[in-house]
N, CA, C and O atoms as a MOPAC input file, in Angstrom:
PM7 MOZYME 1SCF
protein

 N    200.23500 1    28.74300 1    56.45300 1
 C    198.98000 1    28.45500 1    57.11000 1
 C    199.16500 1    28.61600 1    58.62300 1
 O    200.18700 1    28.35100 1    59.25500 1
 N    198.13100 1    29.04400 1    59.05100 1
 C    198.10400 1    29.70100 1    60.43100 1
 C    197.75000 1    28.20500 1    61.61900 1
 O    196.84300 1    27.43300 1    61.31000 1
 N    198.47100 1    27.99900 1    62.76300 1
 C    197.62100 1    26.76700 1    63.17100 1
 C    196.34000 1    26.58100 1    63.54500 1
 O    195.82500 1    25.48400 1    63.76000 1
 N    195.64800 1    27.97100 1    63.65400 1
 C    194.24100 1    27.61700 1    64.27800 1
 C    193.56100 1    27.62900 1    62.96600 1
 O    192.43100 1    27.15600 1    63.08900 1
 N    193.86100 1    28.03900 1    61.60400 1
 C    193.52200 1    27.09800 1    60.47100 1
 C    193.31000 1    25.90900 1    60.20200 1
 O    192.31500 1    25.37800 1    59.70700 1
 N    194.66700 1    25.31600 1    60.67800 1
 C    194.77600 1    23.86000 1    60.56600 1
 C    193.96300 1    23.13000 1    61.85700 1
 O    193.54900 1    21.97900 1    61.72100 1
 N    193.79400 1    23.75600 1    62.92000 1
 C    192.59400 1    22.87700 1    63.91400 1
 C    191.52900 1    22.85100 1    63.80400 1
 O    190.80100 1    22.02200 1    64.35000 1
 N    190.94300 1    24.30200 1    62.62100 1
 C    189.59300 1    23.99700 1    62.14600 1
 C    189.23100 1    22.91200 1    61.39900 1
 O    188.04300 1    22.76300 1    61.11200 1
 N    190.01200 1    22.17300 1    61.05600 1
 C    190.06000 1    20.78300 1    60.08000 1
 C    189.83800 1    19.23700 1    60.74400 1
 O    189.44400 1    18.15300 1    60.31500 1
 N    190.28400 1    19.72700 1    61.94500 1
 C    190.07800 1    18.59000 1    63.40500 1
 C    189.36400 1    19.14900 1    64.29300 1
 O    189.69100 1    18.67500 1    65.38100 1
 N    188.27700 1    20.17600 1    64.44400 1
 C    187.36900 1    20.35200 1    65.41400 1
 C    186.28700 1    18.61400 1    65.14200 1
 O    186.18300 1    17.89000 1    64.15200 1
 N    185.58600 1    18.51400 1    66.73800 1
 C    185.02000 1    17.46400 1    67.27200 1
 C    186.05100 1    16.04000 1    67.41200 1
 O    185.58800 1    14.94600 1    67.73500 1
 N    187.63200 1    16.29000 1    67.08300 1
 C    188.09600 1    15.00300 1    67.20900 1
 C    188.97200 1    15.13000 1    68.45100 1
 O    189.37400 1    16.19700 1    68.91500 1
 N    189.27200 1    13.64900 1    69.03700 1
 C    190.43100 1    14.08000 1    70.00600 1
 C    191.79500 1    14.32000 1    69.87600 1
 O    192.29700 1    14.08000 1    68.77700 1
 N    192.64500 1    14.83500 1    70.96200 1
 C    194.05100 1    15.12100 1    70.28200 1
 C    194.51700 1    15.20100 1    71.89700 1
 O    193.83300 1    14.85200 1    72.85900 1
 N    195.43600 1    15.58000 1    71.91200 1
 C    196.81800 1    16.45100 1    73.09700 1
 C    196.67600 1    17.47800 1    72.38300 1
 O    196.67100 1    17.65800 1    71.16500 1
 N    196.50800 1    18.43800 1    73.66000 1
 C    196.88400 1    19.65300 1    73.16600 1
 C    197.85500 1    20.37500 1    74.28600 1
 O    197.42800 1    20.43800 1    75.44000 1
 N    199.09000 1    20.89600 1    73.98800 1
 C    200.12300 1    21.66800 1    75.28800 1
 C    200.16300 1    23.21000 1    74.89400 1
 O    200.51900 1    23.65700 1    73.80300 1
 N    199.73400 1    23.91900 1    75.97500 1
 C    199.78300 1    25.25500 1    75.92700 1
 C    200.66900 1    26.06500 1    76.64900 1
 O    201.75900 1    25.52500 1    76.83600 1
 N    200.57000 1    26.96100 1    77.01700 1
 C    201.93700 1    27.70700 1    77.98100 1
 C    201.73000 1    27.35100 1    79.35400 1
 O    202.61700 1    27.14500 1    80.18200 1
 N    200.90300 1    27.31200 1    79.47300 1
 C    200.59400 1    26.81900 1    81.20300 1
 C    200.22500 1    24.85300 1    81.83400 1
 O    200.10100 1    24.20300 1    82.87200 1
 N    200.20100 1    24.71700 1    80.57900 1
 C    199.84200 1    22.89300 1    80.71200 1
 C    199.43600 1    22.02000 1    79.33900 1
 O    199.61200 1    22.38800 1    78.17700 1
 N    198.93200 1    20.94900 1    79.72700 1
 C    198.61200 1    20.24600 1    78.10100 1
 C    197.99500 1    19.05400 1    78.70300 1
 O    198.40600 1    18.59500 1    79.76900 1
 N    196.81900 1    18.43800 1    77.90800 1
 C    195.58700 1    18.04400 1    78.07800 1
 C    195.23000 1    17.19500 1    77.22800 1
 O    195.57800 1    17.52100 1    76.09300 1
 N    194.55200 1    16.01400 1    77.30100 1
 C    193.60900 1    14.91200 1    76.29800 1
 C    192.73200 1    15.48400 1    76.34400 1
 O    191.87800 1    15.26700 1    77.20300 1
 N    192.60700 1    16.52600 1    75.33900 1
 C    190.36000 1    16.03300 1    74.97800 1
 C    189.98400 1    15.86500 1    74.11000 1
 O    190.56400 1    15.00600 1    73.44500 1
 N    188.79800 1    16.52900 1    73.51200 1
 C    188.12400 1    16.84100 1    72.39600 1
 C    188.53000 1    18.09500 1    72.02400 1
 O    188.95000 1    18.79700 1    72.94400 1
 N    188.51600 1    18.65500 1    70.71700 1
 C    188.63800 1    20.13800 1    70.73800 1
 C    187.41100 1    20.20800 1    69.63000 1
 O    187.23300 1    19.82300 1    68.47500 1
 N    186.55200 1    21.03100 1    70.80200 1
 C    185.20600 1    21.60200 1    70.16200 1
 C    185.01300 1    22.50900 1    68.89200 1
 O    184.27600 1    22.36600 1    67.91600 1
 N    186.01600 1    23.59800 1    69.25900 1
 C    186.07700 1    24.60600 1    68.20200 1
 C    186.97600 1    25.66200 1    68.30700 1
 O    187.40900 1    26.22200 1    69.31500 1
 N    187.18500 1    25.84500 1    67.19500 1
 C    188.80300 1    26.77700 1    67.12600 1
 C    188.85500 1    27.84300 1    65.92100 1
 O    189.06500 1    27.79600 1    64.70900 1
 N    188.59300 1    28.71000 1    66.76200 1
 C    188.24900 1    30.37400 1    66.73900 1
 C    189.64600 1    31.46600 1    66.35500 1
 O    190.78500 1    31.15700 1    66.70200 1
 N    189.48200 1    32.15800 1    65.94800 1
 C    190.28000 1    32.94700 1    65.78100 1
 C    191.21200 1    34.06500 1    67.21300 1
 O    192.34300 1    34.54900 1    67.15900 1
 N    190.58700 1    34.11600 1    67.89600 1
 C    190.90200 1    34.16500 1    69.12700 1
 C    191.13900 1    32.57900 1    70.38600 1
 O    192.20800 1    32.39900 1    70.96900 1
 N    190.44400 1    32.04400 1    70.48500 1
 C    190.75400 1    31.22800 1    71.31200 1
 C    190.13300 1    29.84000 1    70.92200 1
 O    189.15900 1    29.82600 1    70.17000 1
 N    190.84200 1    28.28300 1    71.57200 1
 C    189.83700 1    27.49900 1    71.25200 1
 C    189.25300 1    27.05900 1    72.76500 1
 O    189.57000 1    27.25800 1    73.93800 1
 N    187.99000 1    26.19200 1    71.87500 1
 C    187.16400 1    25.50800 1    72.98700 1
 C    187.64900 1    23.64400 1    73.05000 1
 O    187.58200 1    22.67000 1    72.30000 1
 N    188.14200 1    23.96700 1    74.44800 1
 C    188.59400 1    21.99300 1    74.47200 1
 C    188.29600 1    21.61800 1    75.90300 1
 O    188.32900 1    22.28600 1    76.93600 1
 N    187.99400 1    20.34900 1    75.66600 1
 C    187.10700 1    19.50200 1    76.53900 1
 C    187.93000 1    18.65200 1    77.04200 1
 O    188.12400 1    17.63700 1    76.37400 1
 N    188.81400 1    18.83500 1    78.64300 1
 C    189.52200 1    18.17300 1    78.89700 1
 C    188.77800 1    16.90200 1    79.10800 1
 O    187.59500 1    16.88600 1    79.44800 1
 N    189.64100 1    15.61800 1    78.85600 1
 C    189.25700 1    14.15800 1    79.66100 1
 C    190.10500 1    13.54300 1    80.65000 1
 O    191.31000 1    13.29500 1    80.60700 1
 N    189.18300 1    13.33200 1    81.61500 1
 C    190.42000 1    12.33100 1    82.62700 1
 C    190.63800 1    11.23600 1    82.51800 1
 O    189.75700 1    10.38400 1    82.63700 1
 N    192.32200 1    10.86900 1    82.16700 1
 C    192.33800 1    10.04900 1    81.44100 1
 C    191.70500 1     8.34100 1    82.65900 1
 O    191.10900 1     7.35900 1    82.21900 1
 N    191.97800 1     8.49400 1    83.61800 1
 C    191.71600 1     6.95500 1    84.73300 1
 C    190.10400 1     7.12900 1    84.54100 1
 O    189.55500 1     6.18300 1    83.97700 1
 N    189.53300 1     7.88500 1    84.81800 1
 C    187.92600 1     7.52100 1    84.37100 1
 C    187.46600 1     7.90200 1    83.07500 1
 O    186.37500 1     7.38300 1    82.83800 1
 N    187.98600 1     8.76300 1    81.96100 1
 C    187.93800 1     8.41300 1    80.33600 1
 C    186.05500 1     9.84000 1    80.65900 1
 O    185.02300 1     9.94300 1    79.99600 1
 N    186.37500 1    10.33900 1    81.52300 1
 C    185.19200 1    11.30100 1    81.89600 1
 C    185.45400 1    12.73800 1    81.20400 1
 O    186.64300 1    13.05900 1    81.20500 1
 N    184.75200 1    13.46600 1    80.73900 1
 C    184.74500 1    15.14600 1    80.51400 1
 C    185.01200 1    15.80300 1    82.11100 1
 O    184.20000 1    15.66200 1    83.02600 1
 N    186.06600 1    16.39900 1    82.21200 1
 C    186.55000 1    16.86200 1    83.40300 1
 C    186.38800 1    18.88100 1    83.78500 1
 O    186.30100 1    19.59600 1    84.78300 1
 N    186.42300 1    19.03700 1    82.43300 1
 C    186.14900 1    20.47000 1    82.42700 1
 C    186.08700 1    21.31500 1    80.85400 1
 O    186.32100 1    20.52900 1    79.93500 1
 N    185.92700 1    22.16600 1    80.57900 1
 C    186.01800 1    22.55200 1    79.18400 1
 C    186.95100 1    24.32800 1    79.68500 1
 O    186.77800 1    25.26600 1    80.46400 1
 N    188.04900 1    23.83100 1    78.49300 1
 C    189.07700 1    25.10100 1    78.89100 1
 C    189.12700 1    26.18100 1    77.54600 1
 O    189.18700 1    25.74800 1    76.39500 1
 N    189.10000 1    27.39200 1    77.81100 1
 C    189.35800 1    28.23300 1    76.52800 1
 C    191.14700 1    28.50400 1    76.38500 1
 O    191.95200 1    28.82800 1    77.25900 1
 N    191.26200 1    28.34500 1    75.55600 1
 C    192.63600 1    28.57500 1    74.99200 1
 C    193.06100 1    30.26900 1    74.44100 1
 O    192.32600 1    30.86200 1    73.65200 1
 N    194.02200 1    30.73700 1    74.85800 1
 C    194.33400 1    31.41100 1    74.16900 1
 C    195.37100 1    31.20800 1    72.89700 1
 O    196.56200 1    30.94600 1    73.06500 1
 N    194.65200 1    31.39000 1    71.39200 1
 C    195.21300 1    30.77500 1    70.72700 1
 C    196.97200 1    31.00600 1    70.76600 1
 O    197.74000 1    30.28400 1    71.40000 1
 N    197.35700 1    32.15000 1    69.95600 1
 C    198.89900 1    31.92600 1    70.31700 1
 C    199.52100 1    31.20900 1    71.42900 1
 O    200.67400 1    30.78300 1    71.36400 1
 N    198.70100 1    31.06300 1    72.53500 1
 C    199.53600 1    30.14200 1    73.40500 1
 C    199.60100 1    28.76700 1    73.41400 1
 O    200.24500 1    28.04600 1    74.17600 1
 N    198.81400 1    28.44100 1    72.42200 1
 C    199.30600 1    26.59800 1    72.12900 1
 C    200.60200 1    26.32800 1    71.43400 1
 O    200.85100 1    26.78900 1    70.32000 1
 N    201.55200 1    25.45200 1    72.22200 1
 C    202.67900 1    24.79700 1    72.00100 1
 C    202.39600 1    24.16300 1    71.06900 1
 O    202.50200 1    24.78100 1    70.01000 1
 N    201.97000 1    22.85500 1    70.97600 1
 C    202.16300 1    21.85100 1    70.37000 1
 C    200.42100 1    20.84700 1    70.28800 1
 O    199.81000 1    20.60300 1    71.32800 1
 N    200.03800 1    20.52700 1    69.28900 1
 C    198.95600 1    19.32100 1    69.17500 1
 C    199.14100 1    18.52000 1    68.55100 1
 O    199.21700 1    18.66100 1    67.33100 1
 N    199.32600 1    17.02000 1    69.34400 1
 C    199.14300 1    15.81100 1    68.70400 1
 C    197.68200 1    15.17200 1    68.39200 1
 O    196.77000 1    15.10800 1    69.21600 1
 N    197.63400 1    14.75700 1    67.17800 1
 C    196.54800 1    14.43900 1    66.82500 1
 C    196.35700 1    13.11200 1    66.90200 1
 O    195.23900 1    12.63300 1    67.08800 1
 N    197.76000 1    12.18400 1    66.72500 1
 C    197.48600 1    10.67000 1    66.80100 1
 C    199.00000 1    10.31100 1    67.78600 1
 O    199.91400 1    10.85600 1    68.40600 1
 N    198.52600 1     9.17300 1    67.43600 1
 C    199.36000 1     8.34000 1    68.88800 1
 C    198.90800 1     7.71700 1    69.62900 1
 O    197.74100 1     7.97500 1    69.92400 1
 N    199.60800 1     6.56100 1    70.32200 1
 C    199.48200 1     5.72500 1    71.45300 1
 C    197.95700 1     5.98500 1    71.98500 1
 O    196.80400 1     5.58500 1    71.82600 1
 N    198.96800 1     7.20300 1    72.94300 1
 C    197.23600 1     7.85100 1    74.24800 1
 C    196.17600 1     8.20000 1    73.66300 1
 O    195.07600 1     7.70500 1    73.90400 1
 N    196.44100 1     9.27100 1    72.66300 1
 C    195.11500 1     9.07200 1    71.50300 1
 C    194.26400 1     8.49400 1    71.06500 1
 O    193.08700 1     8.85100 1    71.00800 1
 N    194.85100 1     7.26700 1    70.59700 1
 C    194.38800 1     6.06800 1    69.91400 1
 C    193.32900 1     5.37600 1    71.00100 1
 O    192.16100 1     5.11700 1    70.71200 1
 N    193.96800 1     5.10900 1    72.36800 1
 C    193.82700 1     4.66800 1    73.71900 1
 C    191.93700 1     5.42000 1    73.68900 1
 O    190.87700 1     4.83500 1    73.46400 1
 N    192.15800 1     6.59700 1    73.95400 1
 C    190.85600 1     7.03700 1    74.40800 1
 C    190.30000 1     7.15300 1    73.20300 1
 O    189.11100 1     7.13900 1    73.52100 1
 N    190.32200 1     7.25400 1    72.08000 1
 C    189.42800 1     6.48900 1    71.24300 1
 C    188.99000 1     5.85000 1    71.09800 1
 O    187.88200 1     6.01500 1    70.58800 1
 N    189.41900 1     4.63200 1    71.38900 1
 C    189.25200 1     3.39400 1    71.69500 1
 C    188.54200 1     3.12200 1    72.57000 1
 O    187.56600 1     2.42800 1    72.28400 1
 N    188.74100 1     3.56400 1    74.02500 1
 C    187.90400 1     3.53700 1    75.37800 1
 C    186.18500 1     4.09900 1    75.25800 1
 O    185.09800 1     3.56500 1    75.48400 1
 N    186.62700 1     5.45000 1    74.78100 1
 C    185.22100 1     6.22600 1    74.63400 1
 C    184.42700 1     5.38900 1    73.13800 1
 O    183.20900 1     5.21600 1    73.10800 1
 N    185.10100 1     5.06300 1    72.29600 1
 C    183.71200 1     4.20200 1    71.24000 1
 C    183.20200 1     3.21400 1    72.07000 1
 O    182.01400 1     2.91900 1    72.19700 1
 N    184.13400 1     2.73000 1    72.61300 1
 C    183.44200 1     1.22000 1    73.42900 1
 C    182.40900 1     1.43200 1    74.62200 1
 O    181.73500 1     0.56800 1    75.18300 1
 N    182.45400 1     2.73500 1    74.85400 1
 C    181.30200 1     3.29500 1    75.91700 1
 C    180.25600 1     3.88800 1    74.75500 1
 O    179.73100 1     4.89600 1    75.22800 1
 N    179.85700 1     3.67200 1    73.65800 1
 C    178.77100 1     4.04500 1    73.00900 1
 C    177.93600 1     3.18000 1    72.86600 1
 O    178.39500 1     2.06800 1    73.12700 1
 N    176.40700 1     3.18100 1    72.42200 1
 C    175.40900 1     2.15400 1    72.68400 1
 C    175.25500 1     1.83300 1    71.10300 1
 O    175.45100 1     2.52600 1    70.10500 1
 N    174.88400 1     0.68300 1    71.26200 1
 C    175.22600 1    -0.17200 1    70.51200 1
 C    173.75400 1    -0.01300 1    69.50900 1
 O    172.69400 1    -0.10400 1    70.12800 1
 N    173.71900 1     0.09700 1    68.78900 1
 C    172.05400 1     0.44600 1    67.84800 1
 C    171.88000 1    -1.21200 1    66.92900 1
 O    170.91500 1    -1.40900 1    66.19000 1

């Protein structure tokens, strides 16, 4: 299985993602056969900071859970309104 297979399975959730040039908390919007779409966050204000295209072969590594993960999960539900 190819990995941008396996990120189509976690598009809209957050993760780490490290690529050849850097690595990032966001969302990952969508993940294409050529490149994906991810939504960096900063992590001290928990804000959408920019949205980066990936070139796929150049992603290192994505964590999907963990600590920091967990963290801005956590942060961003608690900024949702309450129904």
């Amino acid at each position: 299985m190819r990995l941008v297979e396996k990120l189509r399975e976690y598009e809209n959730q957050y993760m780490f993602i490290k690529w050849a040039t850097g690595g990032e908390y966001g969302k990952l919007i969508t993940a294409g056969d050529d490149f994906v779409e991810f939504d960096v966050i900063n992590i001290d204000t928990m804000a959408y900071s920019e949205t980066v295209l990936i070139h796929a072969p150049l992603i290192l590594e994505v964590a999907i859970g963990g600590a920091d993960v967990q963290r801005i999960i956590a942060e961003v539900s608690s900024k949702l309104p309450l129904e």
